[in-house]
Structures are given as structure tokens and as C-alpha cells.
N, C-alpha and C positions, 0 to 999 in steps of 0.2 A: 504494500500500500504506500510504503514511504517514495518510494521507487515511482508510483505512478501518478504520485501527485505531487512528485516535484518535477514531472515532467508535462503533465498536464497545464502547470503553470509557466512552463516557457512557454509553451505551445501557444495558451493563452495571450502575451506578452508579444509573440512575433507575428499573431493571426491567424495559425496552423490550426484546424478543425478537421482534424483525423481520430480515425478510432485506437488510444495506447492499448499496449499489450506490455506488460512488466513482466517476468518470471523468476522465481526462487527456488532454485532446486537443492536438494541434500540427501545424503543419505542418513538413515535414523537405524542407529544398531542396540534393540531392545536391552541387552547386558550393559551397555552402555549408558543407561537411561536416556534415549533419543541421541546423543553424541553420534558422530560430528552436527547432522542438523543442516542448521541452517549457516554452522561456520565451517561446510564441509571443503569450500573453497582454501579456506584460510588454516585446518586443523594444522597442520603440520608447519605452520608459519606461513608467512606471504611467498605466494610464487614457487611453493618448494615444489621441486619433481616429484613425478608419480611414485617412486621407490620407494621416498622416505615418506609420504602422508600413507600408504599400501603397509610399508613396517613399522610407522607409530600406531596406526588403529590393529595389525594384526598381534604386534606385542603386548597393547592393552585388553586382548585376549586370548593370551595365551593359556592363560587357566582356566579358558571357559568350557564347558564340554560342545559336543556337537550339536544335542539337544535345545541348547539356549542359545545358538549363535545366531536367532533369529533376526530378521531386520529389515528394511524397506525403504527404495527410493521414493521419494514425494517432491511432488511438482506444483505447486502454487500460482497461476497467473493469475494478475488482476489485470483486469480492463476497464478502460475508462471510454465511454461513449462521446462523441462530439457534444454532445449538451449537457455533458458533465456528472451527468449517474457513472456509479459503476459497483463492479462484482467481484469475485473471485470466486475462482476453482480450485479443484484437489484433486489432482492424479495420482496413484499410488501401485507402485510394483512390489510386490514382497516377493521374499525371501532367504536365503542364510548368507551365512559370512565362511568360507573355506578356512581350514590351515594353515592353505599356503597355495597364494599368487599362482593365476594360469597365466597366458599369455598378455605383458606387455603392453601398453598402446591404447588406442581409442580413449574414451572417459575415463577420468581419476581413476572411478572404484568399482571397473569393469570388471577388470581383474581378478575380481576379491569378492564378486556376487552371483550368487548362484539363485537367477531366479526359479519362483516356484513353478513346476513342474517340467524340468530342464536339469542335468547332471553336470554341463559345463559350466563355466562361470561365463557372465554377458559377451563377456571380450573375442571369445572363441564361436560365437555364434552367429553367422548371417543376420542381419537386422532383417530379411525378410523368413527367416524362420522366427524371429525373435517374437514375432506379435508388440501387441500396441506398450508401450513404453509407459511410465508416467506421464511424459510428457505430450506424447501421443495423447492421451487418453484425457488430460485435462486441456489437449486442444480442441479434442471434439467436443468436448462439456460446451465450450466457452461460445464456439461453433453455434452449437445448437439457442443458446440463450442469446445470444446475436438475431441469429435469427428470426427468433421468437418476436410476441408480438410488446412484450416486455418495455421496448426500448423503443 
């Protein structure tokens, strides 16, 4: 929300009467209580590579067992309408956190998430096998109430 209405406000200011779209996304690892969150960007420090935020969250659960390494990406967009209403949404992927890093690459904490009902972690998985994402899934939300008669 902070996000969309400090940008709604330039908009305002230069003339711009477009529809914003802000997003927050994080991963939320239950043993954790929600950590990293919404400072999944930042956990491992500003700007730190994939290796070291993948071996800060993996070593803070090292002692976890398999059973509770439960946890879920979540996607937040708010939008802001040209007349000034707006909304958000929540998109949400669950499932676990592995032992130990599959391949490398793509998003942060690909790596390191084994969504629900799938054995590799996201990283190793075709996005068109993968299905709708969080992100995916709170675009369609936001989609739909756009379009609606709501607004």
C-alpha cells in the first residue's frame, strides 16, 4: 500500500491517470514464524547473492525436521484505479523448504522450494509445468476485480 500510494501521488502531480499495480512478494517459512517475509529481498543483507541468503535461511534450519519445514510464497499486489479507489490481493504457493539447494539460478529461493505436489524444488522445473505461481494467481485475482463492475 505504501508503494502505491506514493506512486499514485506523483502520478497525480504530473497528470498520469493510469491504473498502478505495486507488488510485495516473500517467502514465509512457518519454523520461522513467517521469516524472511516481507524482508525476503533484504534477509541476508542488501544485494547479497543467492548462496548466502539460500545458506542463512537453510542454517537457521538446520535442526528442523522434515515435517515442519513447511512454508509458502505470497504475493500481495495492490492497485490503484485512475479515480483513486483501490485493492489488494493475495496469491499464495505453499510448500516445504529442502536440506539442501537444487539447482542455482532463476529467483532467490527457487532453489530451496519444493512446491506442493512436485518433488523438485521450483528452480529445476519448467514454468510451464510449474502451474500458476503466487504471482500468477494474484494477477488473475486482481484481473478479475478490474474487470468487474466494482470500479
Amino acid at each position: 500500500m505504501i508503494k502505491a500510494k506514493a506512486i499514485k501521488s506523483y502520478c497525480d502531480k504530473i497528470g498520469l491517470k493510469e491504473i498502478i499495480i505495486t507488488d510485495d512478494a516473500g517467502l514465509c517459512v512457518d519454523a520461522l514464524n513467517g521469516k524472511p517475509g516481507v524482508f525476503s529481498a533484504r534477509y541476508a543483507g542488501d544485494h547479497a547473492p543467492q548462496e548466502k541468503v539460500i545458506n542463512k535461511l537453510l542454517n537457521e534450519l538446520k535442526d528442523v525436521p522434515e515435517e515442519k519445514r513447511t512454508a509458502k510464497f505470497v504475493c500481495v499486489l495492490t492497485i490503484v484505479m485512475p479515480n483513486g479507489k483501490y485493492f489488494s490481493v493475495r496469491g499464495v504457493t505453499k510448500g516445504k523448504i529442502p536440506f539442501k539447494p537444487g539447482t542455482m539460478g532463476k529467483l532467490t529461493y527457487n532453489p530451496i522450494f519444493i512446491a506442493d505436489g512436485f518433488s523438485k524444488v521450483m528452480s529445476e522445473i519448467p514454468d510451464e509445468e510449474l502451474g500458476k505461481t503466487h504471482r500468477e494467481k494474484a494477477m488473475l485475482e486482481a484481473i478479475k476485480i478490474i474487470q468487474s463492475d466494482k470500479f
